[in-house]
C-alpha positions in Angstrom: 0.0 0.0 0.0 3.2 2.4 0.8 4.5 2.1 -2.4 1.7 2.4 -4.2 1.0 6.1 -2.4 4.4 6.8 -3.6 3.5 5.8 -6.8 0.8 8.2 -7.3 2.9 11.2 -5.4 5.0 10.5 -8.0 2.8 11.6 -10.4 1.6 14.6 -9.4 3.1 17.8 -10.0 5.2 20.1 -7.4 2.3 22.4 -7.3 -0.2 19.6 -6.5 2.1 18.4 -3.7 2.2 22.2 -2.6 -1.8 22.4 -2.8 -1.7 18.8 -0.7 0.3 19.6 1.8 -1.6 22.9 2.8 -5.0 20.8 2.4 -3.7 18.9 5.3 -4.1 21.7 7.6 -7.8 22.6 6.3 -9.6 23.4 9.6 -6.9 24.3 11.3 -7.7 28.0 13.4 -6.1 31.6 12.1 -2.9 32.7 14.1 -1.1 35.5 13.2 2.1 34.8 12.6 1.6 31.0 12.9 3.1 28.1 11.0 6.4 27.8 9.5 8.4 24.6 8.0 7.3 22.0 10.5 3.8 22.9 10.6 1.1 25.6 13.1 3.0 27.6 15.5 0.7 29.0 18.1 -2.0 26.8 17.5 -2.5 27.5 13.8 -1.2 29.6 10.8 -1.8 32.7 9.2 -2.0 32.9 5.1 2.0 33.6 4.7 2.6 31.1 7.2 0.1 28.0 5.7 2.4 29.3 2.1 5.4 29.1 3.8 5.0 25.8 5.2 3.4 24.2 2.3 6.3 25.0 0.3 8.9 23.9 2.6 7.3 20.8 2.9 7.7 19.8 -0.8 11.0 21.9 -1.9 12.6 22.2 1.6 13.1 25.9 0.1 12.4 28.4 3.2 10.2 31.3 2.1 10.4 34.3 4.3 7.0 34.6 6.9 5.0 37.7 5.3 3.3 37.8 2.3 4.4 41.1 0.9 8.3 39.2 1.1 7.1 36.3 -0.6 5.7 38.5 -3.3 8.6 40.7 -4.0 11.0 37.1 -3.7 13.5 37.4 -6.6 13.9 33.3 -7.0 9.9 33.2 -7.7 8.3 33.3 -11.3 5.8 35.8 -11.6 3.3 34.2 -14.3 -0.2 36.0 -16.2 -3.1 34.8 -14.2 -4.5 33.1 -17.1 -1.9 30.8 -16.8 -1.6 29.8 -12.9 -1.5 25.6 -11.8 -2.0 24.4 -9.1 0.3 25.2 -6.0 1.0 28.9 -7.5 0.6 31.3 -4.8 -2.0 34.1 -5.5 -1.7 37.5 -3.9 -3.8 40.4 -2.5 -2.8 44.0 -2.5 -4.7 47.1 -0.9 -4.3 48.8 -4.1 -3.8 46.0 -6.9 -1.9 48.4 -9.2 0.9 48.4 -6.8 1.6 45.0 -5.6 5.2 45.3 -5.1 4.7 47.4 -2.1 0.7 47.1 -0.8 0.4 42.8 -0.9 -1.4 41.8 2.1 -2.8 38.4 1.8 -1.9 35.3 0.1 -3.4 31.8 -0.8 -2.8 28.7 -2.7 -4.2 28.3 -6.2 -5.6 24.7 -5.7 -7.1 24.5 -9.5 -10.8 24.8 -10.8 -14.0 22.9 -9.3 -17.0 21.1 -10.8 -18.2 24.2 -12.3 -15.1 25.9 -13.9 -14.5 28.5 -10.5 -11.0 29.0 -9.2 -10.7 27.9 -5.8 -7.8 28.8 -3.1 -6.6 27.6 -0.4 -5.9 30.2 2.4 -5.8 31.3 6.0 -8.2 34.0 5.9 -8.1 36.2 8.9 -8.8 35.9 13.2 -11.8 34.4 14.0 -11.5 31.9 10.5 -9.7 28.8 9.5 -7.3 27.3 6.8 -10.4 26.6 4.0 -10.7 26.4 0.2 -12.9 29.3 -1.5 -13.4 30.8 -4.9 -11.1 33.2 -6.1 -11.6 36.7 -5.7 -10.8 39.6 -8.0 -11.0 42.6 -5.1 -7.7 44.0 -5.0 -6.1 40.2 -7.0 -2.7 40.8 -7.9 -2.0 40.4 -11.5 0.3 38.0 -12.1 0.9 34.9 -9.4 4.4 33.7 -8.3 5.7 29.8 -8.9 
């Protein structure tokens, strides 16, 4: 049974590993400044955090624990947000025209569901949860990083 889970890892892509690894922590509470490589800190994660760790997880590459950092992070590959996958990380900006200097949320592209909406997987805010909802466009960066 082992090596057939490993067999199907295998076959997904670094991005659905990403998305899987953050799905394991869906229902897990809002912290601010929680998570980081091995998981919640403080009882939970906030969204950079539930990024950070996701990514560790699969690339053992350490992103730094604020979303505006991960946005502006030289080593990432900003891509058109008609072509995000899976695992791509999605950011939100008080004033979208300026996301190099205004991000202040990020989430997990996880792909579309059953009827064609973009779905991410984030750590909302205090009083919320890790969860999957649909993307939206208020204040949506325009291009994603890899």
């Amino acid at each position: 049974l082992l090596a057939a889970r490993a067999a199907a890892a295998a076959k997904l892509t670094r991005g659905q590993l990403i998305v899987k690894a953050g799905e394991k922590w869906l229902g897990k509470k809002y912290v601010f400044g929680g998570g980081d490589c091995s998981g919640p800190t403080k009882g939970g994660f906030d969204c950079s955090g539930l990024l950070k760790y996701a990514v560790c997880k699969v690339t053992n590459k350490v992103l730094p624990h604020n979303a505006q950092a991960q946005y502006n992070l030289k080593k990432g590959k900003h891509v058109k947000l008609s072509q995000i996958k899976p695992g791509d990380a999605l950011f939100w900006a008080y004033n979208n025209k300026k996301c190099g200097s205004t991000v202040h949320h990020v989430g997990i592209y996880v792909g579309k569901d059953k009827k064609g909406n973009r779905i991410v997987l984030h750590a909302p805010h205090t009083g919320t949860v890790v969860k999957k909802a649909p993307v939206w466009t208020k204040g949506l960066c325009g291009s994603a990083v890899r």
